[in-house]
C-alpha positions as CSV (number, residue, x, y, z in Angstrom):
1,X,-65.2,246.7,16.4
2,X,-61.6,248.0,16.2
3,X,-59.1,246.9,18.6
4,X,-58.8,251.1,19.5
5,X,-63.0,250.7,20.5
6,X,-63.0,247.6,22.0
7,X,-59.4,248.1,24.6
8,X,-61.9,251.4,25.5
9,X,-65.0,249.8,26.3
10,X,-63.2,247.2,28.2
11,X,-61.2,249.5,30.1
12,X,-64.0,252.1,31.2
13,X,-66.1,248.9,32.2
14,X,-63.9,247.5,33.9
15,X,-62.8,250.9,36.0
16,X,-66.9,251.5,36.7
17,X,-67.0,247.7,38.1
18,X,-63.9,248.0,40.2
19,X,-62.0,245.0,38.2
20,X,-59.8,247.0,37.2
21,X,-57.9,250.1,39.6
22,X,-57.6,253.1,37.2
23,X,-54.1,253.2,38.6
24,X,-53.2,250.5,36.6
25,X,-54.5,251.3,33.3
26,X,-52.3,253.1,31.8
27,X,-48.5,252.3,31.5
28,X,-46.1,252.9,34.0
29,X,-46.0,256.7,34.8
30,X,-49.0,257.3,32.2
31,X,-51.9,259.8,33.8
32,X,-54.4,260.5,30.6
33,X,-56.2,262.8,32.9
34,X,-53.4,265.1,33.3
35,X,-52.0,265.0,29.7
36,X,-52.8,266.5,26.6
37,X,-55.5,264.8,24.8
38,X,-56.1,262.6,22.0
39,X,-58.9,263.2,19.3
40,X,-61.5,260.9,17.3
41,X,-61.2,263.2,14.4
42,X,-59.5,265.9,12.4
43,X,-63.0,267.8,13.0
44,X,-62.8,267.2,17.0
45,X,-59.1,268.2,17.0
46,X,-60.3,271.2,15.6
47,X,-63.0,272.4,18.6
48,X,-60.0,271.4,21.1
49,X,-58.8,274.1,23.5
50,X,-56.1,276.8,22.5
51,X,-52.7,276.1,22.8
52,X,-51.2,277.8,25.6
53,X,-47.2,276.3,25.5
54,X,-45.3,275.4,22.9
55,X,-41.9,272.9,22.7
56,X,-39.2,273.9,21.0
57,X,-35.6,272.4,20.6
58,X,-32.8,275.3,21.5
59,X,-29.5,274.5,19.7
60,X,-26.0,275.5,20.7
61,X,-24.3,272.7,18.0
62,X,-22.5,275.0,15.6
63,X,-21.9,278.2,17.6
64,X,-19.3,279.0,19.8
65,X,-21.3,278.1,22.9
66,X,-20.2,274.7,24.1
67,X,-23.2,273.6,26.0
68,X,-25.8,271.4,25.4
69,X,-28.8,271.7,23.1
70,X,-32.0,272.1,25.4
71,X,-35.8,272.0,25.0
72,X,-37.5,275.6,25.7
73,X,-40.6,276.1,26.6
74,X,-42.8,278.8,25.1
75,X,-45.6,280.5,27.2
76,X,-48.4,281.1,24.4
77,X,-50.9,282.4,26.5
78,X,-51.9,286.0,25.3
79,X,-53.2,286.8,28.9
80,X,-49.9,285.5,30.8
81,X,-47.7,287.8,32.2
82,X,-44.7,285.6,30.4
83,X,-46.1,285.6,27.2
84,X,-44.4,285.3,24.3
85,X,-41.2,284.3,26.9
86,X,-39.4,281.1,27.8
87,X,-40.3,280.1,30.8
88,X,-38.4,276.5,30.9
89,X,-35.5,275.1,29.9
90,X,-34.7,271.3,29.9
91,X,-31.2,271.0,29.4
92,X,-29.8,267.8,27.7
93,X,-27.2,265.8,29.1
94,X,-24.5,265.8,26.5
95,X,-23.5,268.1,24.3
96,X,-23.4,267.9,19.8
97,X,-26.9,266.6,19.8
98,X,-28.1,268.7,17.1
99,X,-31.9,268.6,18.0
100,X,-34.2,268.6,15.0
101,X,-37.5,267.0,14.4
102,X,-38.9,265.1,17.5
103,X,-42.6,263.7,18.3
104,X,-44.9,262.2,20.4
105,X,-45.3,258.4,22.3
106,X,-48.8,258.9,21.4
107,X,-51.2,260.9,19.1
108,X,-54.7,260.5,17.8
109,X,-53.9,257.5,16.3
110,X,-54.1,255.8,19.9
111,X,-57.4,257.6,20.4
112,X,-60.2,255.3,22.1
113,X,-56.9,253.3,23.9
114,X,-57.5,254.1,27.9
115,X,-53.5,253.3,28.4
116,X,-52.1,255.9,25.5
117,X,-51.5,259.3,26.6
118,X,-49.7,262.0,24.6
119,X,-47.0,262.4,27.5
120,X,-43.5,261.8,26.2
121,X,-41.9,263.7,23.7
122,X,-38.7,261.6,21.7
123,X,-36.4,264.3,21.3
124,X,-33.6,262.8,19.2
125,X,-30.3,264.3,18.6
126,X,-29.7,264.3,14.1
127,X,-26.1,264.5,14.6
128,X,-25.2,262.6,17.7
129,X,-27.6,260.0,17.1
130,X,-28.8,260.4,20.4
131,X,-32.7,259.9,21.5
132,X,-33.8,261.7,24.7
133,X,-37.3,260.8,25.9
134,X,-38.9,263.5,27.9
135,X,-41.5,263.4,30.2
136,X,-43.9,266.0,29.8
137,X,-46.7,265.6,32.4
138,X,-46.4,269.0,33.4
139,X,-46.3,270.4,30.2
140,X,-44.5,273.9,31.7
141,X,-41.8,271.7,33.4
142,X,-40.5,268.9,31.2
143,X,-38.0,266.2,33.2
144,X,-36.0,264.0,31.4
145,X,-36.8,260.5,31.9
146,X,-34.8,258.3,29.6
147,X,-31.7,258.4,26.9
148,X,-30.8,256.0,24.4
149,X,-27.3,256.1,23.6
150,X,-25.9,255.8,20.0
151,X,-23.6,252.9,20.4
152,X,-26.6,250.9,21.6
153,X,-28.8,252.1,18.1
154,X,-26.0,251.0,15.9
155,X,-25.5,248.1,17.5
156,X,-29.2,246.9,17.3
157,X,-29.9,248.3,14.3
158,X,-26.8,249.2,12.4
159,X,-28.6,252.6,12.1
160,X,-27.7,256.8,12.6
161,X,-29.4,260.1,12.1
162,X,-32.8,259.9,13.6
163,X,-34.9,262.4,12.4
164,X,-39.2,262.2,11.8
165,X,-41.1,260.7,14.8
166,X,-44.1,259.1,14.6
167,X,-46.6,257.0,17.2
168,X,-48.1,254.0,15.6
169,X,-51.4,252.8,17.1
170,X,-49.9,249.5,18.7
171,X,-48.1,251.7,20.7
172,X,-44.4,251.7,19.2
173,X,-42.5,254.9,18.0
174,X,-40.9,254.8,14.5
175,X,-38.0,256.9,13.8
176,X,-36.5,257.4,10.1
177,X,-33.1,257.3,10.4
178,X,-30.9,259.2,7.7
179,X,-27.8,256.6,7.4
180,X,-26.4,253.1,8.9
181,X,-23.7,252.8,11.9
182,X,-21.3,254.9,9.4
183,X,-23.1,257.9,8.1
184,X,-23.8,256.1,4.9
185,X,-27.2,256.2,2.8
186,X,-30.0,254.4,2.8
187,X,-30.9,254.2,6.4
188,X,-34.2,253.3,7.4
189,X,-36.7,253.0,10.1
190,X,-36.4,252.1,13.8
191,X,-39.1,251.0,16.1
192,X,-39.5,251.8,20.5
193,X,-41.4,250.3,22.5
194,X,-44.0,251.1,25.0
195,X,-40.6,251.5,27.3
196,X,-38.7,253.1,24.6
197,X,-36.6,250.4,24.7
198,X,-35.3,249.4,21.0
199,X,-37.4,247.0,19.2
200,X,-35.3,246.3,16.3
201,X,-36.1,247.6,12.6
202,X,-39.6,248.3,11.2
203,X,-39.0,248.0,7.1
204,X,-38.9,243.9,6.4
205,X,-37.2,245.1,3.2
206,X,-35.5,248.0,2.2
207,X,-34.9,246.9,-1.4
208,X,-35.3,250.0,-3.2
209,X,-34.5,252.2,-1.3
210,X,-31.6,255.2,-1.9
211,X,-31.8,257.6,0.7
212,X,-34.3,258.4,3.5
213,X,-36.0,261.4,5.1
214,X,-39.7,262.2,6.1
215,X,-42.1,259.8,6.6
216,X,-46.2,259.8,6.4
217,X,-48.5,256.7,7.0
218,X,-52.3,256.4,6.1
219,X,-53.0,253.1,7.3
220,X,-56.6,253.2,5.7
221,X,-55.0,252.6,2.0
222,X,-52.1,250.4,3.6
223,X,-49.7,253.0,2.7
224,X,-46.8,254.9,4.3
225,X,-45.0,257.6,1.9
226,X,-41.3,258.5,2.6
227,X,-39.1,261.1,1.2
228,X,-35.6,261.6,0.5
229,X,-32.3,263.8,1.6
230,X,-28.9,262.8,1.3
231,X,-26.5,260.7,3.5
232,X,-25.8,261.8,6.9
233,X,-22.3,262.1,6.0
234,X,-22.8,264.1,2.4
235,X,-24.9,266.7,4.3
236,X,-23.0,267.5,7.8
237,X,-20.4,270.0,6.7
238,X,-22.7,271.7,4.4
239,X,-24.7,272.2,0.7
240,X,-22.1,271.6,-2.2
241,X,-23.7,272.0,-5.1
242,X,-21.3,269.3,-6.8
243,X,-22.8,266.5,-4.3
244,X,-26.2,267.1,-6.3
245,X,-24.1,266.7,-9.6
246,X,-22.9,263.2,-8.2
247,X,-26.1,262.1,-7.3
248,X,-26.1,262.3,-3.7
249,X,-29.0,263.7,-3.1
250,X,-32.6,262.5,-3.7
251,X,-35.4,263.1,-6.0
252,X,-37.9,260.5,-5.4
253,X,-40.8,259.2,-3.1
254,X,-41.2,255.7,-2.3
255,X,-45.1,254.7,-1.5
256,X,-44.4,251.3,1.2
257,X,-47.2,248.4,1.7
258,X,-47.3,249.4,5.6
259,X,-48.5,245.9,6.3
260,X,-46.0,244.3,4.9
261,X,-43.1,247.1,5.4
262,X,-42.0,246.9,1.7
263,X,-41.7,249.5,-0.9
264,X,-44.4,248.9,-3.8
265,X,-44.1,252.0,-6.0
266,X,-41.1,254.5,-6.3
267,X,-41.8,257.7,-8.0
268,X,-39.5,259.3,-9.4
269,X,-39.8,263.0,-9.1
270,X,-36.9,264.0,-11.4
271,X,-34.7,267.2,-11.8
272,X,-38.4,269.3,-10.9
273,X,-38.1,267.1,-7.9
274,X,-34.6,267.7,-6.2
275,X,-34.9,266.9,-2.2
276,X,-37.6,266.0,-1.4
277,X,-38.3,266.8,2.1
278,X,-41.5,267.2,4.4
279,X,-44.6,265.1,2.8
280,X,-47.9,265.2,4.9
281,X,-51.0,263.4,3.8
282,X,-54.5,264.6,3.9
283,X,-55.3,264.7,7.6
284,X,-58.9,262.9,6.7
285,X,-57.7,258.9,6.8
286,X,-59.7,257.8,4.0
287,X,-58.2,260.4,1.8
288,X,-55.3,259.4,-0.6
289,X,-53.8,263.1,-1.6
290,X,-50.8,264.4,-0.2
291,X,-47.8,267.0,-1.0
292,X,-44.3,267.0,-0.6
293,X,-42.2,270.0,-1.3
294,X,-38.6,269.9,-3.4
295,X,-36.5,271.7,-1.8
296,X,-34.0,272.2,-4.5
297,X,-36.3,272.6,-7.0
298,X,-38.7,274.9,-5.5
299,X,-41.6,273.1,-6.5
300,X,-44.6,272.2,-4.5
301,X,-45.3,268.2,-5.7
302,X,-49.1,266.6,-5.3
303,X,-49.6,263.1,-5.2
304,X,-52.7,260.5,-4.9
305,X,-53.6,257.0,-5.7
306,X,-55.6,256.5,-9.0
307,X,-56.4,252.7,-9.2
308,X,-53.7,250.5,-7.8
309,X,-50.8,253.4,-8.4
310,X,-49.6,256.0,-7.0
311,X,-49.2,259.3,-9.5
312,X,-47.6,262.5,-8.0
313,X,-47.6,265.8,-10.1
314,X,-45.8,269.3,-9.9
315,X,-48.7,271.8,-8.8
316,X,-46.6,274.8,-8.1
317,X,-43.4,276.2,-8.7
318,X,-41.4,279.3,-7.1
319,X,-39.2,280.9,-9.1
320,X,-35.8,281.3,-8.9
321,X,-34.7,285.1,-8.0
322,X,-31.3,287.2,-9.5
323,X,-29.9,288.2,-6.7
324,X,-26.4,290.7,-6.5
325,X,-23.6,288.7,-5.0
326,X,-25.2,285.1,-6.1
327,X,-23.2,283.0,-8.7
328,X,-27.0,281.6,-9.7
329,X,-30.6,282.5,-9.4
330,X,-31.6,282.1,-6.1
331,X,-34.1,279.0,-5.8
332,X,-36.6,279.5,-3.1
333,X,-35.4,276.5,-1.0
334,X,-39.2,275.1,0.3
335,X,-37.9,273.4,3.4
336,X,-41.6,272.9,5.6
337,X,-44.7,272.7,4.6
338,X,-48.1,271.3,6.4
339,X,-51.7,271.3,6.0
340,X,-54.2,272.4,8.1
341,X,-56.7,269.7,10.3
342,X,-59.7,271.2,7.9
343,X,-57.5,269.8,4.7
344,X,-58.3,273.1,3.5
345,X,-55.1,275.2,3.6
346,X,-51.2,274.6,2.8
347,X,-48.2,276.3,3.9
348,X,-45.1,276.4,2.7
349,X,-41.4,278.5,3.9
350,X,-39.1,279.6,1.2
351,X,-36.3,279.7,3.4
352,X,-33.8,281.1,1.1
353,X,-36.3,283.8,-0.5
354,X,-37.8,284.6,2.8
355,X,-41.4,284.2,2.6
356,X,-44.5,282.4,3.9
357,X,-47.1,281.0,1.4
358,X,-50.4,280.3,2.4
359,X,-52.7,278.0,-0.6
360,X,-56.2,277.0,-1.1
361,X,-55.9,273.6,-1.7
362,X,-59.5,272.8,-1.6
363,X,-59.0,271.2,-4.8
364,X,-55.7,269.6,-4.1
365,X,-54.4,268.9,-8.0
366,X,-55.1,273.0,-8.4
367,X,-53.5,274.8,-5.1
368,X,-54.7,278.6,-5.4
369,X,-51.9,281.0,-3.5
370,X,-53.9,283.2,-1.3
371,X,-51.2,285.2,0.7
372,X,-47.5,285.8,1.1
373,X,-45.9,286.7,4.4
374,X,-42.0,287.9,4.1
375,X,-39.6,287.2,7.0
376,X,-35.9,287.8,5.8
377,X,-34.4,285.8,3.5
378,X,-31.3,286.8,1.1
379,X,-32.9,288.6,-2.1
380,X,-33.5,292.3,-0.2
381,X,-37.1,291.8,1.2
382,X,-36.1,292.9,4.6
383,X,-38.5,292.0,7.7
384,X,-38.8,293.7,11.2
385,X,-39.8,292.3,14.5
386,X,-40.3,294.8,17.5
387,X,-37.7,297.5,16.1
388,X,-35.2,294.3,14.9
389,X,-34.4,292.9,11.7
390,X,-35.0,289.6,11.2
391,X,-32.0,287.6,10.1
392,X,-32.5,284.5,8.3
393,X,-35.6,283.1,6.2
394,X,-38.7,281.2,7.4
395,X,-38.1,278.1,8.2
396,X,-40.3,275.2,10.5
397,X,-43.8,275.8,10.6
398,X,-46.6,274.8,13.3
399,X,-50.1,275.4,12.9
400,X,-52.6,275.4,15.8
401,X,-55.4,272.9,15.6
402,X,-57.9,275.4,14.4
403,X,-55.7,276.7,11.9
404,X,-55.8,280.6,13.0
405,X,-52.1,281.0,14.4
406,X,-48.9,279.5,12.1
407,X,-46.0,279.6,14.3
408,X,-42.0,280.0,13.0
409,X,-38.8,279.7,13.2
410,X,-35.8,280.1,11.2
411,X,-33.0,277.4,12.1
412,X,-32.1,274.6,9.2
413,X,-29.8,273.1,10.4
414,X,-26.4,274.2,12.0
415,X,-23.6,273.7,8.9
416,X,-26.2,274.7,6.2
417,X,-27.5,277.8,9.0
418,X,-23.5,278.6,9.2
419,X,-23.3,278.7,5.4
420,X,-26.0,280.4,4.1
421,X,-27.1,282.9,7.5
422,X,-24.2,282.8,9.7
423,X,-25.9,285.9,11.5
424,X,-28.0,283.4,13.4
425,X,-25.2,281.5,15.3
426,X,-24.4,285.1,16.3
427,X,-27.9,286.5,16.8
428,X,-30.1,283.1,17.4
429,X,-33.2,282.7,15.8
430,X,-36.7,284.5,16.5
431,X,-39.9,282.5,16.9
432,X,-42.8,284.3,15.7
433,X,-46.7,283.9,15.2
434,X,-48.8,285.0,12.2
435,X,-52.9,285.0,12.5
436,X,-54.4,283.1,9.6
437,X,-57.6,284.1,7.6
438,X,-59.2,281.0,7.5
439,X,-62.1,281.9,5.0
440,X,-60.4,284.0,2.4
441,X,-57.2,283.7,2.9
442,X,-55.0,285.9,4.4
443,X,-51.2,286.2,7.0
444,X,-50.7,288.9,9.5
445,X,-47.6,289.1,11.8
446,X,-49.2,289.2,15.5
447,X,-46.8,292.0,16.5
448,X,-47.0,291.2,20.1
449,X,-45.5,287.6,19.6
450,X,-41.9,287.9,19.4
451,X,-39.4,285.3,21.0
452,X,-36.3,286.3,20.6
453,X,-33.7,283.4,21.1
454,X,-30.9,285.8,20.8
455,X,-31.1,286.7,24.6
456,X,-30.9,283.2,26.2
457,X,-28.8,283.0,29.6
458,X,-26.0,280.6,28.0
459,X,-26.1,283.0,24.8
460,X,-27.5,282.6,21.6
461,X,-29.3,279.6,20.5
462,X,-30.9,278.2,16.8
463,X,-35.2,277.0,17.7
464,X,-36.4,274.3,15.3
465,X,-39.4,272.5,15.2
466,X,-42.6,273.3,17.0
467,X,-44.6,270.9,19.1
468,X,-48.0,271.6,21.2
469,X,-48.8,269.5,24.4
470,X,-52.7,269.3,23.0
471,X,-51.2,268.6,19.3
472,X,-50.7,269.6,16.6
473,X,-50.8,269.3,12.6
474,X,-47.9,267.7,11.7
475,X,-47.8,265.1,14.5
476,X,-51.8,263.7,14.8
477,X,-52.5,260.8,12.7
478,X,-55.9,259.0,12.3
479,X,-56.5,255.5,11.8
């Protein structure tokens, strides 16, 4: 029996014979009943209700507002008066956090543990080095509950940058950080505990390792994946293309022994394979395929495990664009991608080019493109929401749990926003929903979704990432 079975047999016994008051199952504060759930299966996730809020980091770093970032939250409920509306904003206490990518204490990974409830959100701060954890038990009014100040994370850990959250099933949260204490490559991983307190470093060994980014873990296969950026310092003022040149920025994957929290394989993805950013594994745990996209190169990357190694190949490539005003060919700059729960559909943003690309990737070494979606972006594909032109290109990408509505924004991140769609500091991003054929194939902009963070009360503000109380694809990891 796994632990994950056996902690929930004993706990429901022991709540039905009164050994054990349901008060006190769960950790401090934690009320399963009232939070959003956790599933046995990709397949389960999948029948689980509609989202009807979203989470979404609101960023003032980089504009001329000096306030702090906040979380908003977005009413998704098509029968709600607010729809398609903040209704909440949970302001943070400092401000030059630079919100980005931020996760959950828990996700299905816990599932079957009676004391794990996806509750808290880690909200961390990429260039302050900040981590905020939020308390979410009412989902449409988020309270602060804890913050973890840099000086204590470099003191611990001689780590900065935090960036891709993950829960593990023991009940830690693992950060990758970008850099150490000074901004400098490689960084690596740091672990909170159940009390988000900071439990030291999770790699044993980070021999091997260059520079550090996304992270993926299929603990079935005793494998983690991680990508790579650049230095926190190489990448804060902005894209020179003479930093690629000098090799500061990475082109590899590096498949880790989660076990034993050591780097096995490193796969080098080569010039095709410039930045490597967001890899996601098959959402089915005994699966071993995954893709990563390369930024720089444009190229969509598939990788699985044949034998004892680890082989990734390029399965798709966008093409660079001439564009009028552009020294170069404008690549198409993949910056998100994600699979849906079914494993049956990729998507990718081209956030330079300005489009949406939906695949069949029911067979995984052979992704089919079955629909395009244009948002803005810089070669002359203009885009219009309500009467407004969209200004910049598609960026972060959330996909409900049944895989009908892909959700959107447009921030990057505030120095490379500045430098290649300064309208955005002026005009703040949009947030916008497209329905998804899920049998053939197919995007359509829902025209009646439209957030428009251009009109916030403090003035403009960038949204990032996209998180659902009940879920979501990129955060729900089976075990």
């Amino acid at each position: 029996m796994r632990r994950r079975d056996f902690l929930a047999q004993v706990g429901v016994s022991a709540i039905a014979t009164g050994l054990l008051p349901r008060d006190l199952l769960a950790h401090p504060g934690h009320h399963p009943e009232t939070c959003g759930p956790l599933y046995a299966s990709p397949q389960e996730a999948m029948q689980a209700e509609r989202e009807s809020v979203a989470f979404t980091p609101a960023i003032y770093v980089g504009t001329d507002i000096q306030k702090p970032d906040y979380l908003a939250v977005i009413d998704l409920d098509p029968k709600s008066k607010t729809y398609s509306q903040v209704i909440h904003r949970l302001s943070m206490p400092n401000p030059g956090d630079e919100l980005h990518h931020f996760g959950w204490n828990a996700c299905s990974s816990c599932h079957g543990d009676p004391t794990k409830s996806r509750r808290y959100l880690v909200l961390p701060g990429l260039r302050s080095s900040r981590i905020h954890i939020v308390d979410v038990e009412d989902p449409r009014q988020p309270k602060m509950h804890k913050v973890i100040e840099p000086d204590e994370i470099r003191r611990k850990t001689n780590l900065s940058a935090p960036h891709t959250v993950h829960c593990l099933p023991d009940g830690h949260v693992m950060l990758s950080m970008l850099g150490n204490a000074q901004g400098d490559a490689p960084g690596g991983f740091l672990l909170l505990d159940e009390n988000f307190d900071i439990a030291g470093r999770w790699e044993k060994s980070g021999e091997g390792m260059e520079f550090n980014y996304d992270f993926w873990y299929q603990p079935r296969h005793n494998a983690m994946v991680s990508s790579e950026w650049a230095a926190p310092n190489t990448v804060k003022n902005g894209f020179n293309l003479e930093d690629v040149k000098a090799g500061k920025y990475g082109h590899r994957l590096q498949f880790w022994d989660w076990e034993n929290r050591k780097i096995v394989q490193t796969v080098d993805l080569g010039a095709e394979g410039m930045i490597p950013l967001e890899v996601r594994f098959h959402h089915n745990p005994d699966s071993t395929h995954g893709f990563v996209g390369a930024a720089l190169s444009s190229a969509l990357w598939h990788w699985e495990k044949q034998g004892d190694q680890w082989k990734a190949e390029k399965v798709a490539q966008v093409e660079p664009v001439e564009t009028a005003g552009w020294p170069f060919p404008v690549p198409g700059l993949i910056t998100d991608l994600l699979v849906s729960m079914d494993d049956r559909w990729l998507y990718l943003s081209n956030w330079l080019h300005g489009d949406i690309r939906q695949y069949d990737i029911s067979n995984p070494a052979k992704p089919r493109l079955a629909a395009q979606a244009w948002l803005g972006g810089v070669i002359g594909k203009k885009a219009h929401a309500r009467g407004k032109e969209l200004v910049g290109g598609p960026q972060m990408l959330q996909l409900s749990l049944d895989g009908k509505r892909l959700y959107v924004t447009n921030s990057l991140y505030s120095s490379w926003d500045n430098q290649f769609y300064p309208a955005i500091a002026k005009q703040g991003s949009y947030m916008l929903q497209l329905d998804c054929d899920t049998q053939k194939g197919g995007l359509t902009l829902n025209e009646d979704f439209y957030v428009d963070f251009g009109q916030e009360p403090n003035g403009p503000a960038r949204a990032h990432e996209v998180r659902f109380p009940g879920g979501d694809c990129t955060s729900d990891i089976w075990v």
